[in-house]
VODREN-297618 format. One line per field, with one value per residue (C-alpha): chain; x, y, z; residue in one letter. Coordinates in nm, 3 decimals, m for minus. Example, Ala and Ser with C-alpha at 12.3 -4.5 7.8 and 13.67 -1.06 7.14 Angstrom:
% residues 2
mol: [A;A] $
px: [1.230;1.367] $
py: [m0.450;m0.106] $
pz: [0.780;0.714] $
type: [A;S] $
This chain:
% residues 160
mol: [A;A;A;A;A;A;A;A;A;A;A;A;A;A;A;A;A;A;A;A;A;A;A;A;A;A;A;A;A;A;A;A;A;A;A;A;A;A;A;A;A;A;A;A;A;A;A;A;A;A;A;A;A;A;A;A;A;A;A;A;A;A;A;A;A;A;A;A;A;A;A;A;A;A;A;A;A;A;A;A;A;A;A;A;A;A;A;A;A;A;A;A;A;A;A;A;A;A;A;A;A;A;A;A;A;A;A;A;A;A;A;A;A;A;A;A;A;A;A;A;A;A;A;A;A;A;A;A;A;A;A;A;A;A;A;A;A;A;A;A;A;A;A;A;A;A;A;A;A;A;A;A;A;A;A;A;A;A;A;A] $
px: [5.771;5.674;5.672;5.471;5.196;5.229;5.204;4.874;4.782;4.792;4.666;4.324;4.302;4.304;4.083;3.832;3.883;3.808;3.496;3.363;3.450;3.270;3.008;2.924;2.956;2.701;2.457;2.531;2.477;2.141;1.978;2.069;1.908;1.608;1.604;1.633;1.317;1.113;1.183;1.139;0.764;0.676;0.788;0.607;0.292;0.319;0.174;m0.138;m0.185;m0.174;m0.426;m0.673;m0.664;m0.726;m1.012;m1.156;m1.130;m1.261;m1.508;m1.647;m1.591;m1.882;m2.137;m2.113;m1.982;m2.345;m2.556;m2.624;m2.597;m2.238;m1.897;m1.492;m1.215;m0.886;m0.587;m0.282;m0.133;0.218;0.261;0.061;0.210;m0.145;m0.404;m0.752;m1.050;m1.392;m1.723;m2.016;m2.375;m2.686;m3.036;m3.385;m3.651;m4.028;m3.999;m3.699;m3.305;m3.033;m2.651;m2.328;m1.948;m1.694;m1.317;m1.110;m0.751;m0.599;m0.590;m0.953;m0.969;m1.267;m1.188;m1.493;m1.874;m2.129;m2.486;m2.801;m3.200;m3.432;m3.787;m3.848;m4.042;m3.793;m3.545;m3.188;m3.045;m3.398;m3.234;m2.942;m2.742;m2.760;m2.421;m2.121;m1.825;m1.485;m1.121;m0.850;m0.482;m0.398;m0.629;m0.938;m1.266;m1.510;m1.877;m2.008;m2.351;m2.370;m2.223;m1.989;m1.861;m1.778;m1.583;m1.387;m1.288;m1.174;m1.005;m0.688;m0.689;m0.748;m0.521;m0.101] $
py: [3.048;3.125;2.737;2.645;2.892;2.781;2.436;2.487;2.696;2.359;2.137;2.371;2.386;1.946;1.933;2.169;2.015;1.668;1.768;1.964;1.626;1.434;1.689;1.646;1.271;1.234;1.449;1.239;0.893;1.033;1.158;0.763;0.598;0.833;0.762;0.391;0.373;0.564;0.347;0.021;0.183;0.266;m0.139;m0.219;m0.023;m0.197;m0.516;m0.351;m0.119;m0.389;m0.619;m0.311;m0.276;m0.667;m0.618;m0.380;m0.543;m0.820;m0.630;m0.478;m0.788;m0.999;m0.705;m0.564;m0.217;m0.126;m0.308;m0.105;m0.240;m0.425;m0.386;m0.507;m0.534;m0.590;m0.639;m0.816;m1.050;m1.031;m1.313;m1.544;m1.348;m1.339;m1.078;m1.151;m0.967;m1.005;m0.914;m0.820;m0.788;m0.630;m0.633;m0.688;m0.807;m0.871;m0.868;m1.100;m0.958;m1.091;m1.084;m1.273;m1.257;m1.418;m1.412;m1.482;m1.491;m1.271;m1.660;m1.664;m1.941;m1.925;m1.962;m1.813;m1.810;m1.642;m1.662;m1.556;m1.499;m1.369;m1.214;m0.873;m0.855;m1.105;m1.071;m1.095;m1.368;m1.610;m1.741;m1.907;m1.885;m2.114;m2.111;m2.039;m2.214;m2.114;m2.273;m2.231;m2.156;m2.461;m2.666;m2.695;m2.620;m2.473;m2.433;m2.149;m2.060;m1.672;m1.385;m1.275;m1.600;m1.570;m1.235;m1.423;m1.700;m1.473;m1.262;m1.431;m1.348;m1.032;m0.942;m0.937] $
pz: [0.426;0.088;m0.046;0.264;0.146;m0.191;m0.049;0.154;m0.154;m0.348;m0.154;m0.096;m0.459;m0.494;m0.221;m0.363;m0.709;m0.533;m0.341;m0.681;m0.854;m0.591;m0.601;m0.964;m0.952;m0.684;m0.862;m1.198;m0.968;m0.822;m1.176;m1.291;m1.005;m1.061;m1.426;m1.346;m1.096;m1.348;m1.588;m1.349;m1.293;m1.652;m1.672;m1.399;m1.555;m1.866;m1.798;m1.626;m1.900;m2.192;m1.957;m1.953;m2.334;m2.377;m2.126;m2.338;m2.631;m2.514;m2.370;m2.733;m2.867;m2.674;m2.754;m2.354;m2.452;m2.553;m2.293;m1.991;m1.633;m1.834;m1.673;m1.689;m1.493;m1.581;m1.334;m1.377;m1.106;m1.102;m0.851;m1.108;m1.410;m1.591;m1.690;m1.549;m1.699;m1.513;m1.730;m1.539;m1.645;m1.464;m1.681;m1.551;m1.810;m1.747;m1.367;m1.385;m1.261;m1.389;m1.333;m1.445;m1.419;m1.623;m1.500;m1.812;m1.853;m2.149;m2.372;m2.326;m2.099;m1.834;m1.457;m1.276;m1.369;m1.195;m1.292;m1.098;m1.195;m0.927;m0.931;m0.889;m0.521;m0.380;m0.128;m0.343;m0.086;m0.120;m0.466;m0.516;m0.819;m1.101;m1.191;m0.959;m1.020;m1.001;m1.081;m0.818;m0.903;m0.785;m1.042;m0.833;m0.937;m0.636;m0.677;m0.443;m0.324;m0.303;m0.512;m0.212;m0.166;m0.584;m0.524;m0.253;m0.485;m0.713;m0.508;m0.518;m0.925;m0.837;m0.606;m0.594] $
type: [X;X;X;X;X;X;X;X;X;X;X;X;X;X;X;X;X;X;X;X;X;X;X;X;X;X;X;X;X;X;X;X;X;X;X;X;X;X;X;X;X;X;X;X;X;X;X;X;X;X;X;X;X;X;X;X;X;X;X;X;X;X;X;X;X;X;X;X;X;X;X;X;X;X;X;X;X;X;X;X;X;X;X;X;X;X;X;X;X;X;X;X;X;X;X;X;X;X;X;X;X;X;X;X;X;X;X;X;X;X;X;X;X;X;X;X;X;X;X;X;X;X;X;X;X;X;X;X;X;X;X;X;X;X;X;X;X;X;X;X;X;X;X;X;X;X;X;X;X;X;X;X;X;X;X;X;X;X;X;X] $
């Protein structure tokens, strides 16, 4: 009788000592996969963050940082694997508005420009613009009429 309490004695003690191991395992498993997807998303946030600071840099660099009614955007497509910065501009001289956008990649390299003059006292859709032309993924170059139909092209730069 005694050895058969020993026995059960025993065998509790492995089977605690197995689910404590188990225990500790688990919780050693879960903190790496934690540590792993905060690391994939600091990754993940790396690309966007560097495409920001080249936006802004390029940003100073034309002169725009101190021009009111200027603007940039900066998103990287990871689909397309390429930083795309768009600089706006807004000013209104003499009665005359004016606006632009330039889509650039992070080389430089132009895809989309948007350029537009009205007169103040004029409806906004009576002009066309005088530039609007923008460069497809695929290679093609589109000329577009209106600045919504601009902010479609280039929504596919914009967008994952």
């Amino acid at each position: 009788m005694f050895r058969l309490i020993a026995f059960l004695i025993v065998i509790g003690a492995l089977v605690l000592l197995v689910r404590l191991q188990y225990q500790a395992q688990y919780l050693t498993l879960k903190e790496h996969q934690q540590h792993q997807q905060a690391a994939a998303s600091a990754a993940a946030e790396q690309p966007q963050l560097q495409c920001a600071q080249s936006a802004l840099a390029r940003f100073r660099q034309l002169g725009l940082d101190d021009k009111a009614g200027s603007s940039h955007q900066a998103f990287f497509n990871a689909r397309l694997n390429q930083c795309y910065e768009l600089m706006e501009t807004r000013r209104s001289d003499t009665g005359t508005n004016w606006r632009t956008a330039t889509l650039y990649d992070a080389q430089g390299r132009v895809f989309a420009s948007y350029g537009w003059r009205g007169d103040a006292g004029k409806p906004i859709n009576s002009m066309s613009p005088y530039t609007c032309t923008v460069t497809l993924p695929s290679g093609e170059r589109r000329d577009c009429g209106s600045e919504s139909e601009f902010k479609k092209l280039i929504a596919t730069y914009m967008a994952n």
